[in-house]
PAZAPA-4460 file (N, C-alpha, C; in steps of 0.05 Angstrom, whole numbers, plus 32768, in hexadecimal, padded with zeros to 4 digits):
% residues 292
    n_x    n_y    n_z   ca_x   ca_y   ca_z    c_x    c_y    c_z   seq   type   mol
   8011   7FE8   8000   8000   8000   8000   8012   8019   8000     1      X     A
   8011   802D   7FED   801A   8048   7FED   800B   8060   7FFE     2      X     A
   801E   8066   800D   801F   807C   801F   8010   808A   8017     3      X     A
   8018   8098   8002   8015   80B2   7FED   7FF6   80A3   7FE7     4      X     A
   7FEB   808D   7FDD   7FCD   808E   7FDA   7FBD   808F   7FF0     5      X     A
   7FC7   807E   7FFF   7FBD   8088   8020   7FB4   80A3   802D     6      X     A
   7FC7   80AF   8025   7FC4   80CE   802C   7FB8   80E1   8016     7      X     A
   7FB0   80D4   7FFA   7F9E   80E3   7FF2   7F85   80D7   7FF0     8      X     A
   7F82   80BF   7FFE   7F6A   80B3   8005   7F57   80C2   801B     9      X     A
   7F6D   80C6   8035   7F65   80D9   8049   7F5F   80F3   8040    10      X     A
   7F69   8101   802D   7F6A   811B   8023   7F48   811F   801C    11      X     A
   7F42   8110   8006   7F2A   8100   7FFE   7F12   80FE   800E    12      X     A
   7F1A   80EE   801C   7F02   80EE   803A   7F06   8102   804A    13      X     A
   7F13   8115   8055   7F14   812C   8060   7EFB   813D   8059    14      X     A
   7F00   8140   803A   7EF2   815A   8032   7ED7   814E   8020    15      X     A
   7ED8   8133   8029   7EB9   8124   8017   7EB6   812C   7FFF    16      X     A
   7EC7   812B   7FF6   7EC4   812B   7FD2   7EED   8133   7FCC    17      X     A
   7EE0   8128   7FB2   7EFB   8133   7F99   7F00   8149   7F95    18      X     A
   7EE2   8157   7F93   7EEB   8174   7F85   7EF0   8187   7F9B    19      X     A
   7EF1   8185   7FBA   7EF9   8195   7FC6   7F0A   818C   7FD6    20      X     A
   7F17   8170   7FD8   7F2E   8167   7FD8   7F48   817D   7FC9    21      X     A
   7F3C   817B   7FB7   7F45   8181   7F90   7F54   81A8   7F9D    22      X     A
   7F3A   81B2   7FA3   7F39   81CF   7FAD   7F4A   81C9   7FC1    23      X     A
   7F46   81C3   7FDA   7F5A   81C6   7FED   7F7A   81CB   7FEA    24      X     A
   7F7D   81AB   7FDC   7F9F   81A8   7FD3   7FA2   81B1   7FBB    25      X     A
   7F94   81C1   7FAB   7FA8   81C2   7F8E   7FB2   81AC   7F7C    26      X     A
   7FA7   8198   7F87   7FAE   817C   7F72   7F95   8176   7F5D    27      X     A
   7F99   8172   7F4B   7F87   8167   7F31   7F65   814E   7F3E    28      X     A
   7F56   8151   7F3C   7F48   8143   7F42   7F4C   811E   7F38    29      X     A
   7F4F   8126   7F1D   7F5F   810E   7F09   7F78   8103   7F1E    30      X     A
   7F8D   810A   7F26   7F99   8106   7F39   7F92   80F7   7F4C    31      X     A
   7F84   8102   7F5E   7F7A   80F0   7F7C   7F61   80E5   7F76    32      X     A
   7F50   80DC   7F5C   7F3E   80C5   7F5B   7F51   80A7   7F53    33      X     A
   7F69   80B7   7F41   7F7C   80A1   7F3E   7F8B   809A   7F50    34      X     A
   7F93   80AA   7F65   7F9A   809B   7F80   7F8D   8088   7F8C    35      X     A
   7F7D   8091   7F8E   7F5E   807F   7FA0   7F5A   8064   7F97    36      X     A
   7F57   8063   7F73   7F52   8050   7F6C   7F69   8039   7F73    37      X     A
   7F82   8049   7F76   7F96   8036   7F78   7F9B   8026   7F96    38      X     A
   7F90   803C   7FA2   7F90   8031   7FC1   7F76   8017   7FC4    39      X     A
   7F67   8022   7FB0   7F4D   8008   7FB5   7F5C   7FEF   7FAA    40      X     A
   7F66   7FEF   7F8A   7F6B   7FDC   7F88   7F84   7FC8   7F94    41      X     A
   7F95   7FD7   7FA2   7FA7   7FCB   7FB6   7F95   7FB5   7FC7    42      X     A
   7F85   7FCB   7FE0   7F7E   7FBB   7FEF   7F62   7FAC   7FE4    43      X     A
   7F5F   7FA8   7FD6   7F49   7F99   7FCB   7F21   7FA1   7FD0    44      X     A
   7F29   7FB7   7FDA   7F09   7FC3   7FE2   7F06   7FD8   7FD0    45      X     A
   7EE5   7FDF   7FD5   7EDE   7FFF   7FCA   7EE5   800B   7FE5    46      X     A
   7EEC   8027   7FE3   7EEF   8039   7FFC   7ED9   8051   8002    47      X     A
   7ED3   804D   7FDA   7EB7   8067   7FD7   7EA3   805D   7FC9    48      X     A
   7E86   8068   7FD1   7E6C   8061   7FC3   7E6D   8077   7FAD    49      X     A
   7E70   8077   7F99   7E7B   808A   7F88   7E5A   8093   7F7D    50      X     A
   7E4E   80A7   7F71   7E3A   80AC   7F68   7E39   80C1   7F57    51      X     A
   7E29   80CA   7F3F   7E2E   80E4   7F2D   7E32   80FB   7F40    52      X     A
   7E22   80FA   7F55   7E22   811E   7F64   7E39   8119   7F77    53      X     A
   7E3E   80FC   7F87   7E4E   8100   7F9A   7E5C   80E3   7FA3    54      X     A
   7E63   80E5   7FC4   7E77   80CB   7FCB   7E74   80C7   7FDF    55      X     A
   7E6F   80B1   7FE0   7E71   80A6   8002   7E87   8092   8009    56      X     A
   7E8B   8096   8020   7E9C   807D   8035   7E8E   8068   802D    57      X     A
   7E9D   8052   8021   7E95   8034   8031   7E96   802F   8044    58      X     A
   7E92   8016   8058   7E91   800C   8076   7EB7   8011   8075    59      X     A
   7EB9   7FFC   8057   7EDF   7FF8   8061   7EEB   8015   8055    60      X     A
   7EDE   8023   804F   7EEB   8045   804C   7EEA   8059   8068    61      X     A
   7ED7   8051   8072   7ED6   8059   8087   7EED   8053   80A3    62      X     A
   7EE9   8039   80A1   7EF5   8027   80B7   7F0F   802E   80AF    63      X     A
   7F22   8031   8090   7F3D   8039   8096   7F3A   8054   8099    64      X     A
   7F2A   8069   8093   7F29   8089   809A   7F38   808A   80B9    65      X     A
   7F20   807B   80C8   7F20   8080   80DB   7F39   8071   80F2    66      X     A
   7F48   806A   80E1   7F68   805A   80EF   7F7F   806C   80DB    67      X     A
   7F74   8076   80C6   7F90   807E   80C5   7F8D   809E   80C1    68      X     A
   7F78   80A9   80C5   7F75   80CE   80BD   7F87   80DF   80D7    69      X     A
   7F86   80D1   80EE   7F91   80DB   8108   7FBC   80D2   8103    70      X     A
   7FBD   80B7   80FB   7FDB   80C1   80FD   7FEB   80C7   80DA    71      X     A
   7FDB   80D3   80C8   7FDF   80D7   80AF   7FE5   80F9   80BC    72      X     A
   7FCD   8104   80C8   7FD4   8120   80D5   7FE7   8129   80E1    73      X     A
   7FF2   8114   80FA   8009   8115   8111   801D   8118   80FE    74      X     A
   8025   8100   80DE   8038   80F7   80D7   8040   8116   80C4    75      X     A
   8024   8125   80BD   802A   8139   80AF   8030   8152   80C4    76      X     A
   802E   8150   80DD   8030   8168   80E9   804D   8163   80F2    77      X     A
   805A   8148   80FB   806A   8151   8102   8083   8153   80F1    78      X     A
   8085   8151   80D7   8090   815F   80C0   8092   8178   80BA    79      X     A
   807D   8189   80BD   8079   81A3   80BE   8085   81AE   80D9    80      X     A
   807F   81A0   80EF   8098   81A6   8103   80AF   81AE   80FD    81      X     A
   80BD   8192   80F5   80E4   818B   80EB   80E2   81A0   80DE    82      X     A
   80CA   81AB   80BE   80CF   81BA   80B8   80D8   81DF   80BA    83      X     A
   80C9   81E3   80D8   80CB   81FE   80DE   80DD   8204   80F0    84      X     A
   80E9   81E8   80FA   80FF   81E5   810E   80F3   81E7   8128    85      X     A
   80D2   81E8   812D   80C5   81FB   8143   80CC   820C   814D    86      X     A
   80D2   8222   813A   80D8   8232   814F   80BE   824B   8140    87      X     A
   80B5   8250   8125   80AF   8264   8120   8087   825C   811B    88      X     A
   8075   8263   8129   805E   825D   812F   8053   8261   8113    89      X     A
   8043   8250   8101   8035   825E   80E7   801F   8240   80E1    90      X     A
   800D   824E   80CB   7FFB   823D   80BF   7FE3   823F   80D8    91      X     A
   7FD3   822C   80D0   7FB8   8230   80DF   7FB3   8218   8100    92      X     A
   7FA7   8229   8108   7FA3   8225   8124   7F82   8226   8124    93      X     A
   7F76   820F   812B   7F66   8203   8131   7F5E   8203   814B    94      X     A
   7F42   8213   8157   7F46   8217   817B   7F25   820D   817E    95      X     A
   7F22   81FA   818E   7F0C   81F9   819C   7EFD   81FE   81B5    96      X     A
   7EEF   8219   81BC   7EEB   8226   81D7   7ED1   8220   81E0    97      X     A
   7EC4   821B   81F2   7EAD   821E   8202   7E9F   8233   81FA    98      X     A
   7E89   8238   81F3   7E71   824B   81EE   7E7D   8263   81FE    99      X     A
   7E7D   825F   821C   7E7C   8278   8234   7E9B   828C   8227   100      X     A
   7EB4   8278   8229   7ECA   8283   822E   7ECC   8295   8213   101      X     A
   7EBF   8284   81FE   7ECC   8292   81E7   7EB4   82AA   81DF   102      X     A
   7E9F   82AA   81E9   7E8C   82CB   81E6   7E93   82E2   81F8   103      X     A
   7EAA   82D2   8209   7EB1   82E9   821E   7EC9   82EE   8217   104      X     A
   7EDE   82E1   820C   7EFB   82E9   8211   7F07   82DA   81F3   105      X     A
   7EFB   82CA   81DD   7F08   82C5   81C6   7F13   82DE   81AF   106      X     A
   7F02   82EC   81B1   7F01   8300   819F   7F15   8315   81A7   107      X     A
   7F18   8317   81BC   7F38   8324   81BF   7F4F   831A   81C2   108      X     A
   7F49   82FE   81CC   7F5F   82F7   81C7   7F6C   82E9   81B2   109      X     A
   7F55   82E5   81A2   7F61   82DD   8186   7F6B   82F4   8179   110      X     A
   7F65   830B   8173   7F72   8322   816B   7F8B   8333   817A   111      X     A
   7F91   8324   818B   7FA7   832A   819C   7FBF   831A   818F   112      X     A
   7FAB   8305   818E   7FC0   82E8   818A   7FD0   82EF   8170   113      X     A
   7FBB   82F3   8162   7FBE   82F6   8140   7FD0   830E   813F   114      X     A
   7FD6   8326   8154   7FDE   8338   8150   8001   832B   814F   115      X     A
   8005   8323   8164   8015   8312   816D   8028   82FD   8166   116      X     A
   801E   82F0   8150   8022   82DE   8141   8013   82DF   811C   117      X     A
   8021   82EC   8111   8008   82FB   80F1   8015   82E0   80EB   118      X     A
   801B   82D0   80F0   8027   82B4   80D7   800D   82A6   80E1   119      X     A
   8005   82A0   80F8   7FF2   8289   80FD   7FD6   8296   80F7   120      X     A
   7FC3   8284   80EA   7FA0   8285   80DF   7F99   827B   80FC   121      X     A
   7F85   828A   810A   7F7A   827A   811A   7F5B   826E   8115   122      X     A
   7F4A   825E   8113   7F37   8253   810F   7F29   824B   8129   123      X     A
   7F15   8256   8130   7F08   825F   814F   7EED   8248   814A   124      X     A
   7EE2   8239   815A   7ECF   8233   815A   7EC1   822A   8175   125      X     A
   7EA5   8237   817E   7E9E   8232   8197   7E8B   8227   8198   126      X     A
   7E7E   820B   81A8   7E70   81F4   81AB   7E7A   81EE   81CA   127      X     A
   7E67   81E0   81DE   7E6F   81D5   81FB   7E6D   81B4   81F2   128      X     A
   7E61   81B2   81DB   7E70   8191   81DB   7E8D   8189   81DE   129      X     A
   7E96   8175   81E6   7EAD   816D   81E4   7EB6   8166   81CE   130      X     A
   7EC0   816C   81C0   7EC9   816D   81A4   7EE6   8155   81AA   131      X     A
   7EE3   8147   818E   7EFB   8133   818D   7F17   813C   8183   132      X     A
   7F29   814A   8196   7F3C   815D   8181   7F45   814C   816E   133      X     A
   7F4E   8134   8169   7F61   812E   8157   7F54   8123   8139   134      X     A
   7F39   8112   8142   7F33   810F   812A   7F22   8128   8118   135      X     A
   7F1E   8139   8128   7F0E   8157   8120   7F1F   8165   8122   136      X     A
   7F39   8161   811F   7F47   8173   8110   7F52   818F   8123   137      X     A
   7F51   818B   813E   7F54   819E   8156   7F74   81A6   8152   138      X     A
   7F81   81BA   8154   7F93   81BE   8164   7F94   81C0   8185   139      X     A
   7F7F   81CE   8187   7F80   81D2   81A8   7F64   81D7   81B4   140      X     A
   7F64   81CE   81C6   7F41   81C8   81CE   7F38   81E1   81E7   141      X     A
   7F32   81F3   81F3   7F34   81FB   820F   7F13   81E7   821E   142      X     A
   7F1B   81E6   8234   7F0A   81D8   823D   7F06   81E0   8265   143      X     A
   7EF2   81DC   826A   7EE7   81EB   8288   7EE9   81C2   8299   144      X     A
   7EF5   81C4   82AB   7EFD   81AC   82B7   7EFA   8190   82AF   145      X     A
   7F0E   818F   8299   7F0C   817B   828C   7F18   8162   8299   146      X     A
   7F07   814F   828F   7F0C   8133   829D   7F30   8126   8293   147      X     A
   7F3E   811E   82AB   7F55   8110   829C   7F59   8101   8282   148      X     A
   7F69   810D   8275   7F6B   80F2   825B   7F87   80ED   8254   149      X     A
   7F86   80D3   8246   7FA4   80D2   8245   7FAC   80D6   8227   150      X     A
   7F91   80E2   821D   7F90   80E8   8200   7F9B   8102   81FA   151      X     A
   7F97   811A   8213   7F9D   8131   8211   7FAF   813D   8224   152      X     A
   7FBA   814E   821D   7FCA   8159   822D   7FD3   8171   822D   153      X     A
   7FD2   8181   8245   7FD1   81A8   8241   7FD8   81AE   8265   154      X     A
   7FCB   81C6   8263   7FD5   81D0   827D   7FB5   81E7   828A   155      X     A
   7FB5   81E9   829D   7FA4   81FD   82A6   7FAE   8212   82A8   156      X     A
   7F9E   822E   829B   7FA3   8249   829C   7F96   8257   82AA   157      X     A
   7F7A   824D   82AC   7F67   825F   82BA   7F5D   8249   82D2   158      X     A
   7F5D   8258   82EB   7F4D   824C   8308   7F39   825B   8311   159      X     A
   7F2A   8260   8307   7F0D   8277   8308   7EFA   826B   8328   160      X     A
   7EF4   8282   8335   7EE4   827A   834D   7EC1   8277   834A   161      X     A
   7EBB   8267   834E   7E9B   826E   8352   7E96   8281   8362   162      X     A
   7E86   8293   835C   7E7E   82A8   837D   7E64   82A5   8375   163      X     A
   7E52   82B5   8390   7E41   82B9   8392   7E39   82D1   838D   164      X     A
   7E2B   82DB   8379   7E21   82F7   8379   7E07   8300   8373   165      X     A
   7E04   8314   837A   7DE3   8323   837A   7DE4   8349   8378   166      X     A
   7DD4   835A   836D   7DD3   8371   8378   7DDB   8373   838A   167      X     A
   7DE2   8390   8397   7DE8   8385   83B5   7DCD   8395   83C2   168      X     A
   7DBB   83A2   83BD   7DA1   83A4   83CE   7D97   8381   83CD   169      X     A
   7D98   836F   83C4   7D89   8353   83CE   7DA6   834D   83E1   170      X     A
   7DBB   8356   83E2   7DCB   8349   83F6   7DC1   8355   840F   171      X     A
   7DB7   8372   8413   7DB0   8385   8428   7D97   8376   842E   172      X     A
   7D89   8372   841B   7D6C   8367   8427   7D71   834A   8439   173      X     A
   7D7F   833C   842C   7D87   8322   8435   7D8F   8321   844A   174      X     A
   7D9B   8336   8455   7DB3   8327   846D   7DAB   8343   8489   175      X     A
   7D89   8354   847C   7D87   836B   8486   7D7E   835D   84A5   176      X     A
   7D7F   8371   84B9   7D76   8361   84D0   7D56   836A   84D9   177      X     A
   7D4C   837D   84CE   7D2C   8381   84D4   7D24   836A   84C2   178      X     A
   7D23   8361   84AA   7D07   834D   84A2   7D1E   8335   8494   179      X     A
   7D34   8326   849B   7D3B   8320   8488   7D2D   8306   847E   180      X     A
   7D36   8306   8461   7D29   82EF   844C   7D2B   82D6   8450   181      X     A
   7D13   82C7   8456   7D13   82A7   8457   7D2A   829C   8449   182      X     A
   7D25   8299   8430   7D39   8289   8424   7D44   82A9   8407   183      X     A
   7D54   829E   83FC   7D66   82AF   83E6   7D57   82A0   83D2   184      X     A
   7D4E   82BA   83B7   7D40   82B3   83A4   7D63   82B8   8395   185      X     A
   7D5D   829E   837E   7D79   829B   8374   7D74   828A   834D   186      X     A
   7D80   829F   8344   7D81   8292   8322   7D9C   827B   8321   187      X     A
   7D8D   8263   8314   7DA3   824B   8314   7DA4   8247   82F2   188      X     A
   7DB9   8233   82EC   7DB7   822D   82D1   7DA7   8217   82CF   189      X     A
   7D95   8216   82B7   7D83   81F8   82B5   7D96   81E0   82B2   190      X     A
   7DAA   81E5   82B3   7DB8   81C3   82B2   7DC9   81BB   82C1   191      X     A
   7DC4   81C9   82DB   7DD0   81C2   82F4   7DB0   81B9   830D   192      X     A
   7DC8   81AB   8311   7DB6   819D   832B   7DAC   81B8   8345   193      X     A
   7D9B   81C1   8345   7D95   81D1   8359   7D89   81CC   837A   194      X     A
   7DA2   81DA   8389   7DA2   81CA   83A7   7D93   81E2   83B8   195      X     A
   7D80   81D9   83CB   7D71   81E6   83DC   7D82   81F7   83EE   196      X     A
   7D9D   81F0   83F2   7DA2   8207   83FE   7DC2   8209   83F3   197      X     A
   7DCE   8223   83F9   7DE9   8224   83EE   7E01   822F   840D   198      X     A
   7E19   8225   840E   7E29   822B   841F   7E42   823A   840B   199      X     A
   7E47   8255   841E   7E56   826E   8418   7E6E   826D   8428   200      X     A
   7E88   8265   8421   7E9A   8255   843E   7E9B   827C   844D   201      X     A
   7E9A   828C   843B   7E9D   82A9   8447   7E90   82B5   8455   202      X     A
   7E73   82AA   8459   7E63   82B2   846A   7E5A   8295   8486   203      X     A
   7E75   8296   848C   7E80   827E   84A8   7E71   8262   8495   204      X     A
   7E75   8268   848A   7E6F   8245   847D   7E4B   823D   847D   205      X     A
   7E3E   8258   8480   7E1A   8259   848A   7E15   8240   8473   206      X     A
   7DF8   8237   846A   7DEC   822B   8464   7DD2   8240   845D   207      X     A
   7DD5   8244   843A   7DBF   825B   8432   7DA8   824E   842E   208      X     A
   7D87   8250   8439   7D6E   823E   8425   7D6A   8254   840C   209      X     A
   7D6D   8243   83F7   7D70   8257   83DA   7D4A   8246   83D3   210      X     A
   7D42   8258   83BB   7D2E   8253   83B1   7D35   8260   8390   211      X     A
   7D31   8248   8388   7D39   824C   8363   7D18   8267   8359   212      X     A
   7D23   827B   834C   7D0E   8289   833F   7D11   8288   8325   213      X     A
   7D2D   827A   831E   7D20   8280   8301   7D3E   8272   82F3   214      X     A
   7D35   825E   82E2   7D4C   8247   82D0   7D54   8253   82B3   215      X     A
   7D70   825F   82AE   7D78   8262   8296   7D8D   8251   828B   216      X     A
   7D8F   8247   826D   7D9F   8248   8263   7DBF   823F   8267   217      X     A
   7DC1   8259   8264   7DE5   8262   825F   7DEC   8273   827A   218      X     A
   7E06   8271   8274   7E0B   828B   8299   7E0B   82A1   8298   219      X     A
   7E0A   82AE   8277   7E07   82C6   8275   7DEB   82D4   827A   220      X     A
   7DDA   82BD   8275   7DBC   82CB   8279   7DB7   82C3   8296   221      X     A
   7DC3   82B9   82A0   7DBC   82B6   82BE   7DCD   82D1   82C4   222      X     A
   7DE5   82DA   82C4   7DED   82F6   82C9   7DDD   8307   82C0   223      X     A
   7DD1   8306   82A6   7DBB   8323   82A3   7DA8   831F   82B9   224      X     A
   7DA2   8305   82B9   7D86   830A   82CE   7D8C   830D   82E8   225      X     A
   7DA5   830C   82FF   7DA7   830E   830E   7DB4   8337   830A   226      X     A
   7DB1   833F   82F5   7DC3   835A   82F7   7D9F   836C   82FC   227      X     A
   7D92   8360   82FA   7D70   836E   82FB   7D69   8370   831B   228      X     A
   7D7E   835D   8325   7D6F   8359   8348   7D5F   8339   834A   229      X     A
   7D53   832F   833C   7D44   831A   8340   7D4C   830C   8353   230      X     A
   7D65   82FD   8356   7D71   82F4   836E   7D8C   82F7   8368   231      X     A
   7D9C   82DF   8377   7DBA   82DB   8372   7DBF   82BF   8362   232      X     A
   7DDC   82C0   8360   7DDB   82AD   8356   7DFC   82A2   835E   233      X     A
   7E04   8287   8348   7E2B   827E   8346   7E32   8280   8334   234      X     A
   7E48   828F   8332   7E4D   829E   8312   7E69   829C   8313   235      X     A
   7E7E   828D   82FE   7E8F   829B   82FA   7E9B   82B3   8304   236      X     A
   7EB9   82B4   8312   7EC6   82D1   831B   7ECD   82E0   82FF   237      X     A
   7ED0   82D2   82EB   7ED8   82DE   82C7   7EC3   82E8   82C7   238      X     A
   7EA7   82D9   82CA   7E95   82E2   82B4   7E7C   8300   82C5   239      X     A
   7E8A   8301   82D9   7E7A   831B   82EF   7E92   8329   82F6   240      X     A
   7EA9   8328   82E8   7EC3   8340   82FA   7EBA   835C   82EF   241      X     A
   7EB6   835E   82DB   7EAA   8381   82D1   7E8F   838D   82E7   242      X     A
   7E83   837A   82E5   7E61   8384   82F4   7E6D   838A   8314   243      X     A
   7E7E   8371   831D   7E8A   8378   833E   7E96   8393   833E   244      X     A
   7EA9   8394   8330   7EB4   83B1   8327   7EA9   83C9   8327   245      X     A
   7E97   83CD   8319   7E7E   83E3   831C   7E6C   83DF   8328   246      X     A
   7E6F   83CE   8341   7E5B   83CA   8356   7E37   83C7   834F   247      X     A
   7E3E   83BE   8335   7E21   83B6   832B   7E13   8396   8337   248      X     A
   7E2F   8387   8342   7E24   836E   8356   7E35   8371   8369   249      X     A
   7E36   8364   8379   7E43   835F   838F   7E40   8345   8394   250      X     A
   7E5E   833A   83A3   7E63   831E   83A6   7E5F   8313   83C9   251      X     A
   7E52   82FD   83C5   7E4F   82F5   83DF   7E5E   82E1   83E5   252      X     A
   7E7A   82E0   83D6   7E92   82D5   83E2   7E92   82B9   83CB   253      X     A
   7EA5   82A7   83CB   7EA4   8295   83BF   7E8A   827B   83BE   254      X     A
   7E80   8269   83B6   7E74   825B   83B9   7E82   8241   83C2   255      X     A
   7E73   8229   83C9   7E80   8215   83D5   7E83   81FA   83BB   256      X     A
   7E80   820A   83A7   7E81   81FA   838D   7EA3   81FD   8380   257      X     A
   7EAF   81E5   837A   7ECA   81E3   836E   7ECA   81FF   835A   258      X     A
   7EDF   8204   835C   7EEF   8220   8343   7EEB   8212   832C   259      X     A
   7EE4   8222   8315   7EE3   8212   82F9   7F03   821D   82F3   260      X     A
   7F0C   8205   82E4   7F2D   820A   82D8   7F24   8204   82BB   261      X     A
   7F32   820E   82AF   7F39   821B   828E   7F4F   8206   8288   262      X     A
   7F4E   81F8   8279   7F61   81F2   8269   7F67   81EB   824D   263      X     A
   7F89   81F0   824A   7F85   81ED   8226   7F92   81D2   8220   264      X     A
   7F85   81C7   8212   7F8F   81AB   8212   7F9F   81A1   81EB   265      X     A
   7FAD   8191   81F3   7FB3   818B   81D0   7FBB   8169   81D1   266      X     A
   7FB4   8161   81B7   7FB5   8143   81BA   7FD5   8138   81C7   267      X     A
   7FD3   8121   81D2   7FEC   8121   81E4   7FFB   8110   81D7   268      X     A
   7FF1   8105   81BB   8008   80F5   81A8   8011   8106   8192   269      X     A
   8005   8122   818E   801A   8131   8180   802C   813E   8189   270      X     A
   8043   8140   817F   8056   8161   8180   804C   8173   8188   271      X     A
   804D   817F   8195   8046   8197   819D   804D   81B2   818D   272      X     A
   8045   81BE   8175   8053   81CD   8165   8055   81E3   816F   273      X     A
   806A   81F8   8159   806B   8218   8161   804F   8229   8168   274      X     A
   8040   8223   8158   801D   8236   815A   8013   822A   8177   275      X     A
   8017   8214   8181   8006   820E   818E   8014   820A   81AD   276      X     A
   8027   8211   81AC   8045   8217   81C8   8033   8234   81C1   277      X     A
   803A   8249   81A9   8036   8257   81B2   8020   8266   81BF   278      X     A
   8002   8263   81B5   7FF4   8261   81C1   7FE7   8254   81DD   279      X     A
   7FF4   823F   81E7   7FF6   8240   8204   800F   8254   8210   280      X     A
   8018   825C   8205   802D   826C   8219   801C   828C   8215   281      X     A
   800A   828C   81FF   8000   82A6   81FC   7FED   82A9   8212   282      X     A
   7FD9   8292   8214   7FC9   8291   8230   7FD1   8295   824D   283      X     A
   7FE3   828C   824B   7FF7   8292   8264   8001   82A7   8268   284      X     A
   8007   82B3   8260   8009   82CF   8264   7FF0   82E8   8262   285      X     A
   7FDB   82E3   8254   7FCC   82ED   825A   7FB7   82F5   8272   286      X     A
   7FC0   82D2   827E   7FAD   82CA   8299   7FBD   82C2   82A7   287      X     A
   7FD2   82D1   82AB   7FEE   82D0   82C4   7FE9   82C9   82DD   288      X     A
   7FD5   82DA   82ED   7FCE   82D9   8305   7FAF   82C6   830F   289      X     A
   7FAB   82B2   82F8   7F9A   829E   8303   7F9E   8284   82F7   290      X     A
   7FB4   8284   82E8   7FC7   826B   82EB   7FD1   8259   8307   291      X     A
   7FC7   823D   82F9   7FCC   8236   8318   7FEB   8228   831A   292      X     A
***
């Protein structure tokens, strides 16, 4: 079996067709159907359901896609490595961020980045699924307390606190000593488990009775709705440091819920290249003082 058909077999199934195969690399379409064919007839299968408009995977087109598209990539990246000697960062950078981090903080820092580095493309995309970096094509994943793997490997940049915050007239009402409030009216997110009462280790470790008024979403619309008064809520220290600032909330100290940590992760069987050293070292310096 030839390498070289191999890898324009993968080329092929990447981009689900010839002709944008064809577009991508600059090679002849005529070219990589005649590769293909040659790779079928080696191993003795079809690899594609060929049709006038289009192409599909076979079962056995599929089944080698999917064993050899991941180290045909490694084998090509780390060539492009030897090639740059690693030292000089360029070509495209592939980043996969969480919904929250990257409507709050991608957009500058990709234009920072970019400022930073004009050789590297960066390619931004935000989803809270866990995305598969290597066979989807990731350079680098950021991820909010990600589970161990021995698939990935990175570092934490960000150690963000949960606090507690509210206006602070519902903190006055709350803690006033003429009428104070049964329980704390409090906005939660709909896809957390919501607990009848909450402990503040800052306020001697009390035991709050909370009462849910009202289930959003995302954490940003739970911050609009807690910026109206409705109740309080556990928010991110990133995603309420401006509003604390201009005293538009006030914090009722940390919550008794773990710190969310940030991390940037990259598959742990490649090289680690120039773009992607340098982009973790770019994070790191940006978020100096909550590095842990």
């Amino acid at each position: 079996m030839n390498l070289d058909d191999l890898s324009d077999f993968v080329l092929v199934a990447t981009h689900r067709g010839f002709t944008q195969a064809s577009r991508v690399s600059g090679r002849p379409k005529a070219s990589l159907s005649r590769k293909v064919r040659e790779l079928e007839s080696a191993l003795g299968v079809r690899l594609f359901e060929r049709t006038a408009r289009s192409i599909q995977l076979t079962e056995e087109g599929a089944l080698l896609f999917a064993r050899t598209s991941g180290p045909l990539h490694e084998i090509t990246e780390a060539a492009g490595v030897l090639l740059d000697g690693r030292k000089q960062p360029h070509g495209l950078l592939r980043i996969n961020v969480p919904m929250l981090f990257g409507q709050l903080h991608m957009g500058r820092l990709a234009a920072e980045f970019a400022m930073a580095y004009p050789n590297v493309k960066l390619a931004v995309t935000l989803e809270d699924r866990a995305v598969d970096l290597v066979s989807e094509g990731y350079d680098l994943v950021i991820r909010v307390n990600p589970e161990p793997s021995s698939e990935l490997v990175g570092r934490c940049f960000v150690r963000d606190q949960v606090l507690v915050v509210s206006v602070p007239a519902l903190r006055a009402l709350f803690s006033g000593s003429a009428a104070p409030m049964p329980s704390l009216p409090v906005v939660v997110r709909s896809s957390t488990r919501n607990l009848s009462t909450w402990k503040i280790p800052d306020l001697a470790g009390l035991e709050i009775h909370t009462q849910s008024v009202l289930e959003l979403p995302t954490l940003t619309m739970v911050r609009d709705a807690v910026l109206t008064g409705i109740g309080a809520a556990k928010l991110p220290r990133l995603l309420v440091a401006e509003d604390l600032a201009a005293g538009r909330l006030i914090s009722w100290g940390p919550s008794s819920d773990q710190p969310s940590e940030l991390w940037v992760l990259h598959a742990s069987r490649r090289l680690s290249s120039a773009k992607v050293n340098a982009f973790i070292r770019f994070l790191e310096n940006v978020f100096p003082n909550d590095r842990i």
